[in-house]
C-alpha positions in Angstrom: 65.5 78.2 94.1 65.3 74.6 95.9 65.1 74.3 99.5 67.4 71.7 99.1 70.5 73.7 98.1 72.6 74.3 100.7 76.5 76.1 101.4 78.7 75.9 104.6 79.4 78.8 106.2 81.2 79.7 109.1 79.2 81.6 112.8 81.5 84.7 113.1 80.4 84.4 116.9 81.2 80.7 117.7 83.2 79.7 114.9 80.5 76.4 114.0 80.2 75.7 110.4 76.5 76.1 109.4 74.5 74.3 106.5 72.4 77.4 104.9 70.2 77.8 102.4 71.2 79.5 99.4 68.0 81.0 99.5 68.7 82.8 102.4 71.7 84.5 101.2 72.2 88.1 101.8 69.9 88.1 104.2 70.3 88.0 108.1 70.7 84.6 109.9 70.9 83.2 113.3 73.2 81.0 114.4 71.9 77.7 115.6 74.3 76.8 118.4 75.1 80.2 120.1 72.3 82.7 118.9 74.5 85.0 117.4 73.2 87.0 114.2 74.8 87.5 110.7 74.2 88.6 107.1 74.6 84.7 105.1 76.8 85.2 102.3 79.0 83.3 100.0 83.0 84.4 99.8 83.3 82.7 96.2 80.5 84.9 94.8 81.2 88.1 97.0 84.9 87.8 95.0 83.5 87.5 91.7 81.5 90.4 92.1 84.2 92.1 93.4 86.5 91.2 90.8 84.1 92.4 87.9 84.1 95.7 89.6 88.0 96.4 89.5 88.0 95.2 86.0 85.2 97.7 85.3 87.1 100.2 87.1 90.4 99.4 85.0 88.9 99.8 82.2 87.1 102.5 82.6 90.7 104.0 83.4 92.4 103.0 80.7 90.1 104.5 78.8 90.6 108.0 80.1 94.0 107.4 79.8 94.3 106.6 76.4 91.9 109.3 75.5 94.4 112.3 77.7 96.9 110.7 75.6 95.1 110.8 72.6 94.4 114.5 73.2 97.6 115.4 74.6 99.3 113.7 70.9 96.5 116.1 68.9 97.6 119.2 71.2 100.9 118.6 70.1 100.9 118.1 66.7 99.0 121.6 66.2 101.5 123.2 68.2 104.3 121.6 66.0 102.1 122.5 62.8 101.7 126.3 64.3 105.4 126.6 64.7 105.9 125.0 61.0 103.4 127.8 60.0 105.1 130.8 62.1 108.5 129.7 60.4 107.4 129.2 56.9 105.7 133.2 56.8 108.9 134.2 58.1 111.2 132.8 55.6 109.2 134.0 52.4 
Protein backbone atom coordinates (compact mmCIF):
# COMPACT_ATOMS: atom_id res chain seq x y z
CA UNK A 1 0.00 0.00 0.00
CA UNK A 2 1.10 3.86 -0.51
CA UNK A 3 2.71 5.74 2.14
CA UNK A 4 0.50 8.32 1.23
CA UNK A 5 -2.83 6.91 2.49
CA UNK A 6 -3.76 8.08 5.40
CA UNK A 7 -7.14 7.83 8.17
CA UNK A 8 -7.94 9.89 11.29
CA UNK A 9 -8.12 8.41 14.31
CA UNK A 10 -8.62 9.35 17.65
CA UNK A 11 -5.46 8.97 20.99
CA UNK A 12 -7.55 7.04 23.49
CA UNK A 13 -5.14 8.76 26.05
CA UNK A 14 -5.33 12.53 25.00
CA UNK A 15 -8.29 12.49 22.86
CA UNK A 16 -5.96 14.27 19.59
CA UNK A 17 -7.01 13.19 16.29
CA UNK A 18 -4.02 11.53 14.54
CA UNK A 19 -3.27 11.23 10.71
CA UNK A 20 -2.12 7.34 10.37
CA UNK A 21 -1.08 5.36 7.85
CA UNK A 22 -3.24 2.74 6.64
CA UNK A 23 -0.25 0.75 6.48
CA UNK A 24 0.14 0.72 10.01
CA UNK A 25 -3.18 -0.63 10.87
CA UNK A 26 -3.56 -3.30 13.31
CA UNK A 27 -0.51 -2.66 14.58
CA UNK A 28 0.64 -0.72 17.70
CA UNK A 29 1.12 3.07 17.54
CA UNK A 30 2.34 5.88 19.55
CA UNK A 31 0.73 8.83 19.99
CA UNK A 32 2.52 11.88 18.85
CA UNK A 33 1.41 14.54 21.42
CA UNK A 34 1.19 12.63 24.80
CA UNK A 35 3.21 9.26 24.24
CA UNK A 36 0.52 7.15 24.85
CA UNK A 37 0.38 3.66 22.96
CA UNK A 38 -2.51 1.94 20.93
CA UNK A 39 -3.36 -0.79 18.43
CA UNK A 40 -4.33 1.67 14.95
CA UNK A 41 -7.48 0.49 13.74
CA UNK A 42 -10.33 1.56 11.59
CA UNK A 43 -14.10 1.43 13.19
CA UNK A 44 -15.76 1.29 9.53
CA UNK A 45 -13.79 -1.82 8.72
CA UNK A 46 -13.74 -3.38 12.30
CA UNK A 47 -17.86 -3.23 11.79
CA UNK A 48 -17.82 -4.81 8.48
CA UNK A 49 -15.99 -7.62 9.73
CA UNK A 50 -17.99 -7.83 12.47
CA UNK A 51 -21.06 -7.75 10.65
CA UNK A 52 -20.08 -10.65 8.18
CA UNK A 53 -19.50 -12.68 11.25
CA UNK A 54 -23.25 -12.40 12.72
CA UNK A 55 -24.47 -13.02 9.30
CA UNK A 56 -22.30 -16.11 9.21
CA UNK A 57 -23.46 -16.97 12.47
CA UNK A 58 -27.30 -16.53 11.48
CA UNK A 59 -27.00 -18.50 8.93
CA UNK A 60 -25.27 -21.07 10.14
CA UNK A 61 -28.32 -21.15 12.68
CA UNK A 62 -30.92 -21.12 10.54
CA UNK A 63 -29.60 -23.83 9.12
CA UNK A 64 -29.67 -26.08 12.05
CA UNK A 65 -32.97 -24.91 12.58
CA UNK A 66 -34.46 -25.72 9.57
CA UNK A 67 -32.69 -29.03 9.52
CA UNK A 68 -34.33 -29.99 13.60
CA UNK A 69 -37.39 -29.01 11.82
CA UNK A 70 -36.90 -30.90 8.93
CA UNK A 71 -36.17 -33.94 11.09
CA UNK A 72 -38.57 -33.36 13.73
CA UNK A 73 -41.52 -33.20 10.36
CA UNK A 74 -39.84 -36.84 9.20
CA UNK A 75 -40.11 -38.11 12.92
CA UNK A 76 -43.46 -37.40 12.76
CA UNK A 77 -44.76 -38.56 9.86
CA UNK A 78 -43.32 -42.16 10.63
CA UNK A 79 -44.99 -42.06 13.87
CA UNK A 80 -48.32 -41.07 12.08
CA UNK A 81 -47.53 -43.82 9.38
CA UNK A 82 -46.76 -46.46 12.42
CA UNK A 83 -50.02 -45.67 14.02
CA UNK A 84 -51.84 -45.88 10.39
CA UNK A 85 -50.08 -49.32 10.29
CA UNK A 86 -50.95 -50.54 13.96
CA UNK A 87 -54.74 -49.57 13.12
CA UNK A 88 -55.02 -51.07 9.76
CA UNK A 89 -53.64 -54.97 11.23
CA UNK A 90 -56.19 -54.39 13.80
CA UNK A 91 -59.23 -53.87 11.78
CA UNK A 92 -58.61 -56.84 9.28
Amino acid sequence: MSDSVYYHQGCPVCGRMLRIGVRLLGQRVYCQHCGGGFRATDVALEDVGATRVIEHLQEDRIETLLDLAAESISDSLKCEQSLEEDTTHKVV
